[in-house]
N, C-alpha and C positions, 0 to 999 in steps of 0.2 A: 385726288382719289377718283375721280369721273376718269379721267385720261388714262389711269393707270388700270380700272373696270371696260374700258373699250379698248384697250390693250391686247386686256385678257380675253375679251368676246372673242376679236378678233383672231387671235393665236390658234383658238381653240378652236374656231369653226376651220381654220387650213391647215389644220394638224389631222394626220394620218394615225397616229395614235399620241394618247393622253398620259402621263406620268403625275401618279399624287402620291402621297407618304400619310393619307390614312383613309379609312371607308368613309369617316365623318366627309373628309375631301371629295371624294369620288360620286355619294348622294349629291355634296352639291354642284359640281360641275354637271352632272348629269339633270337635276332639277333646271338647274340656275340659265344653264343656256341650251340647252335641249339635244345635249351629245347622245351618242348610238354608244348604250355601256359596253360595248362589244371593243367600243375603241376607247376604254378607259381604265387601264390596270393598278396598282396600288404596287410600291417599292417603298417599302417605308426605311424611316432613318438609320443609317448604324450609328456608333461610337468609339473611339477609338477604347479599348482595354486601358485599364487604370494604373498608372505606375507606382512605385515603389514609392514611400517617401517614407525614410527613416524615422524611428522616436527622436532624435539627435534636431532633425528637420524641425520636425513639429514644435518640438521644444523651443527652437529659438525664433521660428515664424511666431507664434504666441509672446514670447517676451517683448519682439519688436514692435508688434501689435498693444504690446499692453493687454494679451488677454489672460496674462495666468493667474489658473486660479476660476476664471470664465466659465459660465456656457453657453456656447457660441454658436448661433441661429446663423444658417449662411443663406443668402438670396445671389444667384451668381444671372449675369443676363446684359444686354446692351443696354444702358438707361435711356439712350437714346430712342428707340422704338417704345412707338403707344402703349403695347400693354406691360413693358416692363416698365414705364415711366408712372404708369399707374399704379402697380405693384408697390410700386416704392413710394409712392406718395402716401397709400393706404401703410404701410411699415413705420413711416415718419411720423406720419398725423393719429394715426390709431392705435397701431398695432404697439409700436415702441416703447407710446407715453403710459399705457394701461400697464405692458406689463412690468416697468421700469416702477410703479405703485409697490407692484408686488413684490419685484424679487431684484433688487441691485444688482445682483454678479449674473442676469442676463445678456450678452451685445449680440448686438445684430452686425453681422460682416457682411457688407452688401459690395458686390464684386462684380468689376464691367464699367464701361466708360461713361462718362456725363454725369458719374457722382457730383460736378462744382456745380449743377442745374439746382441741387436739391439743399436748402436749410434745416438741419433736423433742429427737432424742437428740444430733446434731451442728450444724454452725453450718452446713452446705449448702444447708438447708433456708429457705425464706423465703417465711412469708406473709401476701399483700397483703390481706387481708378481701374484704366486696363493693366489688367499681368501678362506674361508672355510666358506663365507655366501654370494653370488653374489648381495641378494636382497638390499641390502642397495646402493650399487653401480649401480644398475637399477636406483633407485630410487632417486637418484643425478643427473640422466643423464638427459639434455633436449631435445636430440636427440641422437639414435644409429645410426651407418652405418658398413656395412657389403661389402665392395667393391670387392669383391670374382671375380676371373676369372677362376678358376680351383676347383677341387670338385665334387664330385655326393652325393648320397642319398638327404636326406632332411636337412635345415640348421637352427638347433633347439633355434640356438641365436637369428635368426629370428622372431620366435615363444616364446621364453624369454623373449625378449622386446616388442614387440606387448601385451605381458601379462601385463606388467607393465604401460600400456596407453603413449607406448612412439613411436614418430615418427621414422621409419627406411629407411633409403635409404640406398637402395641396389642395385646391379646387377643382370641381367638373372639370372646367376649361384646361387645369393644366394635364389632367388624363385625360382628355378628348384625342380618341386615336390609340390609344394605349391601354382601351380596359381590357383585352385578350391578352396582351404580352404582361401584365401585371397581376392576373388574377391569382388572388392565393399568395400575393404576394406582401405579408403583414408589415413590410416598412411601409409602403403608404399608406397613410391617413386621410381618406378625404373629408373635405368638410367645407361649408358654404360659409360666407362672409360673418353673417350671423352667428353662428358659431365657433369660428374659426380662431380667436383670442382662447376660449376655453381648451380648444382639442390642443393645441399648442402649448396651453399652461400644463395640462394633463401628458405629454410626452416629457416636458420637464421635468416634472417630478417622477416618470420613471427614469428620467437617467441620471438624477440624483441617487433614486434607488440602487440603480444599477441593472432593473428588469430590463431596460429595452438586450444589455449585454446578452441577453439567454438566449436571445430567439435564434432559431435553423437555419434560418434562411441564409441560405450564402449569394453574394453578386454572379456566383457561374450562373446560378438561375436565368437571369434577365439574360446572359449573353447566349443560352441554350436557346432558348426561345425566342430572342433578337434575332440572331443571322438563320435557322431553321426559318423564320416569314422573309428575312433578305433573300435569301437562295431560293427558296420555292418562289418568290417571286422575280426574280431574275430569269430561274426558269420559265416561267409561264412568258416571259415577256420576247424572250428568244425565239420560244414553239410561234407567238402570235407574227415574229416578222421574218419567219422562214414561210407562216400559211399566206402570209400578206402579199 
């Protein structure tokens, strides 16, 4: 961590201009090491558009999984990195065994490599390793969550599932960088650690209900408002190395 912070000193101070992917970024490169904001513009993340995946799909990804019948919580991320490693520890140790009390036909589908690191303590938990097509497993899920306490840049599994017309509850941290391109935008839930078991049990039972199905919001939203900040900032960053 020292090495890899005197890395970054360095880089930054013989960089002619600075590339970050959100303003939370940008405050702190400009705090942190005392850049000229003049040379630090913000390009934040895309996403690729979400594909197709038939009922026929979903249908048998679910059986193979053993989820039908399920409501299937999906956590998708490298386990390998800090703050997903944490995520998932808090899922296993807290999150799982609470609400596996309450409600049996909840599993948690935790998606991304270094799943043989983690022992889950209950049988709700289930996971799939790395895939080499995420969208089929979006598209099982009836709710994501991202319970992030640690982290910077922007948190693009966020932005993944939001693509796929799926509800996300999250933390500060996992919309840090993302409360502009999200506002108004009623699939995310956010909610702090402390809270975070009930906002969760409260999204469940509306998709038992069936309420979460009613709401507007459609995924063109976030792509409207995703590439409109990609483009205007590509442009700015063009204008800044033709005045340079």
């Amino acid at each position: 961590l020292i090495f890899w912070a005197l890395l970054e000193r360095i880089a930054i101070k013989l960089s002619d201009l600075v590339i970050v992917v959100s303003n939370e970024d940008r405050k702190f490169v400009i705090k942190e090491y005392g850049t000229d904001p003049r040379k630090v513009l913000v390009v934040p993340n895309i996403i690729k558009p979400p594909k197709k995946v038939s009922q026929e799909e979903v249908k048998n990804l679910r059986k193979a999984l053993n989820l039908k019948d399920k409501i299937v919580v999906v956590f998708v991320g490298d386990l390998k990195s800090i703050q997903n490693a944490d995520a998932v520890n808090y899922i296993i140790n807290d999150l799982a065994p609470w609400v596996w009390n309450k409600h049996k036909d909840v599993v948690f589908l935790v998606v991304g490599r270094g799943g043989e690191d983690f022992q889950p303590t209950t049988s709700n938990v289930v996971f799939t390793g790395f895939v080499e097509d995420l969208a089929p497993y979006l598209a099982i899920a009836d709710a994501c969550i991202a319970p992030l306490r640690v982290g910077a840049g922007t948190k693009t599994k966020v932005l993944e599932c939001l693509a796929y017309g799926k509800p996300v509850i999250t933390t500060s941290i996992g919309v840090e960088g993302l409360e502009g391109l999200i506002k108004g935008v009623d699939q995310v839930i956010v909610a702090d650690r402390n809270s975070f078991k009930e906002t969760l049990l409260n999204v469940v039972e509306k998709i038992r209900d069936g309420e979460l199905k009613d709401s507007q919001w459609s995924p063109v939203t976030i792509y409207q408002r995703l590439y409109k900040d990609f483009s205007d900032s590509i442009r700015r960053m063009v204008e800044w190395v033709q005045k340079n």
